[in-house]
C-alpha positions in Angstrom: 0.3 76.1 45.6 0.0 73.4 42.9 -4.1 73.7 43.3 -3.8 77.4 43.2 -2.0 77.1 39.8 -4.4 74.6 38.1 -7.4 76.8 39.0 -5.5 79.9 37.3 -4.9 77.8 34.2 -7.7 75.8 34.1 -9.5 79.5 34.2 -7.0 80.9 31.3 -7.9 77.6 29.0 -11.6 77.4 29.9 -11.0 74.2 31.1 -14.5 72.2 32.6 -15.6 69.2 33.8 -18.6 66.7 32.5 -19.3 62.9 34.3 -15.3 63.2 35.3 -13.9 64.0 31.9 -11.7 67.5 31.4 -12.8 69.5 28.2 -12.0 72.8 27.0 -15.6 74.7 27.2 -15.4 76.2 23.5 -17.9 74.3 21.6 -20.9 76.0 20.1 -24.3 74.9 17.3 -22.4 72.8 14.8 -19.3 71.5 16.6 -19.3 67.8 16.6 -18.6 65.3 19.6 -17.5 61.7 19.1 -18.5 60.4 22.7 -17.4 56.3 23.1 -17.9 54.5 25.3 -21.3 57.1 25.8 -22.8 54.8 28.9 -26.7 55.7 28.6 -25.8 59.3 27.2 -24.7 61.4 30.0 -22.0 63.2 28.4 -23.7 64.0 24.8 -26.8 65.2 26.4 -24.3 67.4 29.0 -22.7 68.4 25.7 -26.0 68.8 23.3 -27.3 70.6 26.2 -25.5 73.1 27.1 -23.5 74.1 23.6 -26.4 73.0 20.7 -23.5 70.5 19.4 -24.0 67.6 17.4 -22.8 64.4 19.5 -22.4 60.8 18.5 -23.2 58.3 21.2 -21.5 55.4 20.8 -22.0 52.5 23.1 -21.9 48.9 22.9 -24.0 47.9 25.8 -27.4 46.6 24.8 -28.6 47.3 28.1 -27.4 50.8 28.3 -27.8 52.2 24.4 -31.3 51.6 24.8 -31.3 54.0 27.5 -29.5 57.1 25.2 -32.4 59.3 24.0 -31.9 60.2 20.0 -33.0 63.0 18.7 -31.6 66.4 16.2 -28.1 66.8 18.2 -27.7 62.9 19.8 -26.8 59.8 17.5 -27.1 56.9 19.0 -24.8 54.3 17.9 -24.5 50.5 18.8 -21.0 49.1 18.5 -17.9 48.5 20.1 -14.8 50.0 19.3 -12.4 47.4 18.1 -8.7 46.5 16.2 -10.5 45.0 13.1 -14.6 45.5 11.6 -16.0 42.5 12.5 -18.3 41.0 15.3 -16.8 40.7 18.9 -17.9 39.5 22.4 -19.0 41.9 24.8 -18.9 41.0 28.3 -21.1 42.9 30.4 -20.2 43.8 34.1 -21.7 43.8 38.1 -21.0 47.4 37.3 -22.4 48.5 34.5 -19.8 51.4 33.3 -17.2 48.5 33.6 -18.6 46.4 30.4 -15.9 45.4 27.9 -14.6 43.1 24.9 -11.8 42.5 26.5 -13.1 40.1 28.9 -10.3 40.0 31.6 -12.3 41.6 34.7 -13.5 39.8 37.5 -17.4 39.6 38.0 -17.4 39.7 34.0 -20.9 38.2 32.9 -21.7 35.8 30.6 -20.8 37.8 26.7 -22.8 38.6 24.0 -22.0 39.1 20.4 -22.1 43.0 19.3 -20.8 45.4 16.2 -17.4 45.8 16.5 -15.3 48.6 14.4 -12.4 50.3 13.6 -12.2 54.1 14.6 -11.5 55.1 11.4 -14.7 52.8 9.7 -16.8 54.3 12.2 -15.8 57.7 11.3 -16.2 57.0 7.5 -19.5 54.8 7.8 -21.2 58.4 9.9 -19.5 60.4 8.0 -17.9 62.7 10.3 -15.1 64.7 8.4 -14.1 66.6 11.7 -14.2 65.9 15.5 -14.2 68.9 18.1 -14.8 67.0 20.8 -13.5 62.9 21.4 -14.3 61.7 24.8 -12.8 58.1 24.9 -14.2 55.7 28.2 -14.3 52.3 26.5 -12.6 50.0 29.2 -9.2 49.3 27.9 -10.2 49.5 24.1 -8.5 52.8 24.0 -5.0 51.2 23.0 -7.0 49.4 19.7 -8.5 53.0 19.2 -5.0 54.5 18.7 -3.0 51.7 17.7 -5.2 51.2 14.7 -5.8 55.2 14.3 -3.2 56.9 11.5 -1.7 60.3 12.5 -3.1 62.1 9.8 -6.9 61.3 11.3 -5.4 62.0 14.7 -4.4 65.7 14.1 -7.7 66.2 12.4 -8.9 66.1 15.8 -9.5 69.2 18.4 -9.5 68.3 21.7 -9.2 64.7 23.2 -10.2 63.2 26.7 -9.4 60.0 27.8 -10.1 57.8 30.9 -7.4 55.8 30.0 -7.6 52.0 32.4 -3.8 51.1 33.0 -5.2 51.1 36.9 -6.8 47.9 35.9 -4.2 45.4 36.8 -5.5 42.5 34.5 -5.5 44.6 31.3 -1.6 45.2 31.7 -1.5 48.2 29.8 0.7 50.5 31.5 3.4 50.9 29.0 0.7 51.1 26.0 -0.9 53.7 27.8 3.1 55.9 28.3 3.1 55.1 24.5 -0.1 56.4 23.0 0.6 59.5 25.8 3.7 60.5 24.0 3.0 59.6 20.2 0.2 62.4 20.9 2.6 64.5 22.2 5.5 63.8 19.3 2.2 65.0 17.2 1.4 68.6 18.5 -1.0 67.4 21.2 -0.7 69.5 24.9 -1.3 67.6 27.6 -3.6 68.5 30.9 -4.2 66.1 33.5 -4.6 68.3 35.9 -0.6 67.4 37.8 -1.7 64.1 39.0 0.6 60.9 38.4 -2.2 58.9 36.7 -3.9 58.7 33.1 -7.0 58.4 34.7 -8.6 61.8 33.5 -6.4 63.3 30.4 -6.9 66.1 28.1 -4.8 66.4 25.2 -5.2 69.7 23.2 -4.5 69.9 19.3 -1.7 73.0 19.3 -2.4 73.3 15.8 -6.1 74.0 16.4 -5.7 76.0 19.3 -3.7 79.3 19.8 -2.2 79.3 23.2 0.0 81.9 24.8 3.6 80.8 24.7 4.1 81.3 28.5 1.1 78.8 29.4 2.2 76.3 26.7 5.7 76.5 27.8 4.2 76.3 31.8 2.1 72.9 30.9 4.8 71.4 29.0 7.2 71.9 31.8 4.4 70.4 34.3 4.2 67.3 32.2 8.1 66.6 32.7 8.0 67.5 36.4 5.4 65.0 36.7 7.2 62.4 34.9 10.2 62.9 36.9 7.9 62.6 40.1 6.5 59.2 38.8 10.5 57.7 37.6 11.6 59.2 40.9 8.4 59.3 43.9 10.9 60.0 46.8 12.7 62.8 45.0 11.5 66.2 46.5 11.5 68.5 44.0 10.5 72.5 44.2 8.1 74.1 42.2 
């Protein structure tokens, strides 16, 4: 039932999928995409690709930004997304898409010095007045990304998607990642994550940039506290 349901509304909301992150396919020549965390470009070139639109690829890998191609639609940028503007140590990984500043994963390699930067300094430096599109995968950083983000830059934004990493034990950030889920919430964002009990794939949709039915927005809203209850209470059975 519940997979017959997210297939209706994922229809309804033109809801797709690019290297396991949820977007809403409305893009088009001119929207912007602020991908971080951009691996060797998959995404932007998915999303420069297929919809003309102008991405950022930001990646602090030295390894992997030389593999992002730059051309008219991809901008490659070196750096590390950060809590202050200001060098940092980047400690590369046995798996590459697991590279981070926050050096607390086993099989972490030896680090290396790379840009780091606020969210906010990055936008200003590239000058990027609006985002359509911010696919966040940066390994933990996230909860620097909003922490140091004001709300007034945050509700300039469309669409978000997150691979948020409170499944990593040794970052301990389950309750910063329940926090940063519900200040978007308390600031008009709608939440999709397609009914599962994780933040592992999340989609947060600006209400006051989209126009959605009131039945479906009522309907996802709902989900989201069923889902909640599900996680505070796992051997409660609950119809839906």
């Amino acid at each position: 039932m519940l997979a017959a349901l997210r297939r209706r509304i994922e229809k309804s909301l033109k809801i797709d999928h690019e290297c396991l992150h949820t977007y809403v396919a409305d893009l088009g020549p001119g929207s912007v995409v602020v991908d971080l965390g951009a691996h060797v470009g998959q995404f932007s070139k998915a999303m420069a690709g297929r919809f003309r639109a102008t991405c950022y690829a930001v990646e602090p890998s030295p390894d992997l930004f030389r593999s992002i191609p730059s051309d008219d639609l991809i901008r490659p940028v070196q750096a590390a997304i950060a809590g202050e503007d200001g060098p940092v140590l980047f400690y590369p990984h046995d798996n590459a898409e697991s590279g981070n500043t926050l050096g607390r994963l086993p099989r972490s390699d030896a680090p290396c010095p790379v840009e780091g930067v606020r969210f906010d300094s990055l936008l200003k430096k590239l000058a990027i007045g609006r985002i359509d599109l911010l696919k966040i995968d940066i390994e933990g950083s996230e909860v620097a990304l909003f922490e140091g983000t004001d709300d007034r830059l945050l509700e300039n934004v469309r669409q978000i998607t997150v691979e948020f990493h409170d499944f990593v034990p040794e970052l301990d950030m389950a309750e910063k990642t329940r926090a940063i889920v519900h200040r978007l919430e308390s600031l008009g964002f709608l939440v999709h994550n397609h009914f599962r009990l994780n933040h592992i794939d999340m989609l947060f949709l600006n209400t006051r940039k989209f126009r959605f039915p009131f039945l479906l927005t009522a309907y996802l809203r709902w989900m989201r506290i069923y889902f909640r209850l599900r996680n505070l209470y796992p051997r409660v059975k609950t119809c839906v």
